[in-house]
C-alpha positions, 0 to 999 in steps of 0.5 A: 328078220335080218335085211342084208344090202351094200349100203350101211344104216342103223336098224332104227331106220331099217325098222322106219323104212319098213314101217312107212313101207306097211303104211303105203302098201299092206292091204290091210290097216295093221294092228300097230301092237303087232306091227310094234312086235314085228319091227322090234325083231327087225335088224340091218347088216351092211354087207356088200355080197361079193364080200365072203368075209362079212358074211360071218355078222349074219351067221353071229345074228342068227346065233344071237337069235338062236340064244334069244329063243333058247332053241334053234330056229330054221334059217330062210334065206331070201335073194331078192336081189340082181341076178347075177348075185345068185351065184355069188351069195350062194357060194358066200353062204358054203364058205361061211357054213351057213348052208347049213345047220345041225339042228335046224332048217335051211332054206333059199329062196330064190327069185325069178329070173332062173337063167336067162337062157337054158345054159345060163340055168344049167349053170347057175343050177350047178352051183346052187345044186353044189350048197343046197340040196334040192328039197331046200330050193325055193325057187318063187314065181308069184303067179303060182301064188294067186288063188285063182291060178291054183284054182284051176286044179280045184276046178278041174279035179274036184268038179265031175262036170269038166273031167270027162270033157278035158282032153282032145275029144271035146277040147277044140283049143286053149288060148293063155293071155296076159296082156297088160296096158301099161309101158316098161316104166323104169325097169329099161335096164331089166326089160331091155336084157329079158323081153316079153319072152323070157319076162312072161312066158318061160316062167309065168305062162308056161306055169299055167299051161302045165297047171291046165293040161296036167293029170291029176296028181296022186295027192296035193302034196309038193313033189306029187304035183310038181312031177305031173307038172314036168309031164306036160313041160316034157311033152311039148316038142322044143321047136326047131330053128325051121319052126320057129317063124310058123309058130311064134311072133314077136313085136314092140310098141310104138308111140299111140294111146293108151289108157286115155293117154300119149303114150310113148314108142318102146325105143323113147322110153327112158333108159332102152338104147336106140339100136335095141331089139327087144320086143314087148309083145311075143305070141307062140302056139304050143302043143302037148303031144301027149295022149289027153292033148295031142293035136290039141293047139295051145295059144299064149299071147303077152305084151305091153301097152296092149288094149286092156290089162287082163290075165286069163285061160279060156278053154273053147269047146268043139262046137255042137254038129247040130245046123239046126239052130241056124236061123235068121235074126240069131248069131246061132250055136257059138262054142262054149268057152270055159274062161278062168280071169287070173287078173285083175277080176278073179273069177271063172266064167262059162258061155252057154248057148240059151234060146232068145224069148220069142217065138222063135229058136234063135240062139244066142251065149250067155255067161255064168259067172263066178267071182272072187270078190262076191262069193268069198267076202274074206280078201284074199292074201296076196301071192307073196304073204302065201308063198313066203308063208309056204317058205317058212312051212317048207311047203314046196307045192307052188314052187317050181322046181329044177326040173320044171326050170330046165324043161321051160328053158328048153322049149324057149331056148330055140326061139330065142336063138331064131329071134336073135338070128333075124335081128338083122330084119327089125322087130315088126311094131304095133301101136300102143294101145 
């Protein structure tokens, strides 16, 4: 494990700062032997990124490393970095041959965000596409690395119950929330340029929608899926700038209370320039205008300093055409809803309607639940152990690939672009909490 920043330090206090940093966060007391051996393969090379020239001390530690295993090992690269960067480490790699390797694996992971718009990703594409082939791009979206987000195929394509019911004839709607109660913190200088559009929506939520409507793939192995993905992306019609206004909404926090606490207005948190019009809270309706969806209304909802922190799909059902059960003293036949929790309770759960005890029919929903925690007493890995695991396996199956990039940015796109045309208006606010 070879970290590469600007700033020059010794390895032995690269190998400290990870140390202390397992100590603080790993989930799970280390095993101080294993710990000892995975520290003593860590090194530092102080390299500033723009800096092509220095580029060949990483190519002489990876040889070093190659003599040390007495074979080639796969080289992953992991640009967890500012994203304007990605271009230039990217081309820096090309010029140095680094890209590539005879003998072994070459691999890029790249993190969010991909673009900050779809000419942006087209272009940075373009350069990636320019040094790595496809097949060696990893670009990592961690909420494909939860289990309960891959477990919305497990639920669909291996429980015959719900298959027959997943499609337009039964479904009335499905509504996608990730809401979160806490501010920006200190990521003003991140959150101001994204917004809750591009931070949650263009790659997180839309993730989940195609995971949700996709058809079931011929098998789960990385391309297989990724192609039924891109199906959905393609199918929902980009809006137009007229459209726009009728099917989304926007809006930013101010100053109430959340969590029990004063909470401050977006505009007074640290860093966020007076004039900004960034909103925090966006909400659009989406439709899959294929044969298992169309005519089928797809809500997303995200935003901070919102009542609650939670992640979730719920999947309402038609409702029964029975009158019958209507009766006094009963809230009567409320449409089943199939709700998958992402966070922070992972977890499924079905509302049914079950007769009141008495001697009269009244109705009313009740809830069947399934949670992580007490079904599988083993935790969980955590979505970075999963798909930095899957890197190293070139396993590409929760990775998201360009083609699904490029269909995000395109239904995302004109909403920006009509956002930005009414900036002149103001952002409508809703109180914290």
């Amino acid at each position: 494990l070879i970290g590469v920043s600007r700033r020059e330090i010794p390895d032995e206090e690269f190998r400290n700062q990870a140390r202390e940093a397992i100590a603080q966060y790993s989930r799970r007391a280390p095993d101080e032997q294993v710990l000892d051996g995975l520290l003593s393969r860590l090194q530092y090379i102080g390299n500033s990124f723009d800096d092509t020239a220095g580029y060949a001390k990483i190519g002489t530690a990876m040889d070093a490393l190659d003599a040390d295993a007495g074979q080639p090992l796969s080289r992953v690269y992991y640009l967890s970095t500012a994203p304007e960067y990605f271009p230039v480490i990217t081309e820096a790699l090309r010029e140095n041959g680094l890209h590539h390797n005879e003998s072994s694996e070459v691999r890029a992971v790249i993190e969010k965000p991909f673009g900050t718009d779809l000419a942006s990703a087209r272009k940075l594409q373009e350069v990636v596409h320019g040094v790595f082939r496809e097949r060696q791009v990893f670009r990592i979206d961690h909420y494909l690395g939860k289990e309960t987000v891959q477990n919305v195929m497990a639920f669909r394509f291996a429980n015959m119950m719900f298959e027959p019911i997943w499609n337009r004839n039964f479904i009335d709607h499905i509504q996608i929330t990730g809401a979160e109660d806490i501010g920006i913190g200190t990521r003003a200088g991140y959150y101001d340029h994204a917004g809750a559009l591009r931070d949650l929506v263009q790659n997180h939520m839309l993730q989940l929608v195609a995971l949700t409507c996709m058809e079931p793939p011929a098998s789960f192995e990385a391309n297989k899926v990724r192609d039924e993905k891109v199906k959905v992306l393609q199918a929902i019609p980009p809006p137009t700038l007229d459209e726009v206004p009728q099917m989304t909404v926007r809006a930013r926090y101010t100053a109430g209370v959340s969590g029990g606490q004063e909470a401050p207005s977006y505009l007074d948190e640290a860093g966020v320039p007076e004039d900004s019009n960034t909103e925090t809270f966006a909400a659009l309706r989406l439709e899959v205008d294929n044969w298992r969806w169309a005519g089928v209304p797809i809500f997303l909802r995200t935003g901070k300093r919102l009542a609650r922190k939670v992640t979730e799909i719920a999947v309402q059902l038609k409702p029964v055409p029975h009158l019958a059960f209507q009766s006094k003293g009963s809230v009567g036949v409320q449409p089943n809803q199939l709700i998958l929790t992402v966070q922070p309770n992972e977890g499924v759960s079905l509302s049914l309607g079950a007769k009141i005890p008495g001697s009269r029919m009244r109705i009313r929903p009740v809830n069947m639940e399934f949670l992580y925690g007490t079904s599988f007493m083993s935790q969980s890995p955590e979505a970075y152990e999963r798909l930095i695991l899957d890197a190293m396996r070139g396993d590409a199956t929760l990775f998201t690939r360009n083609d699904e990039v490029d269909a995000q940015w395109s239904i995302i796109d004109p909403i920006l672009q009509a956002w930005h045309s009414r900036d002149g208006a103001g952002v409508p606010t809703y109180e914290a909490g």
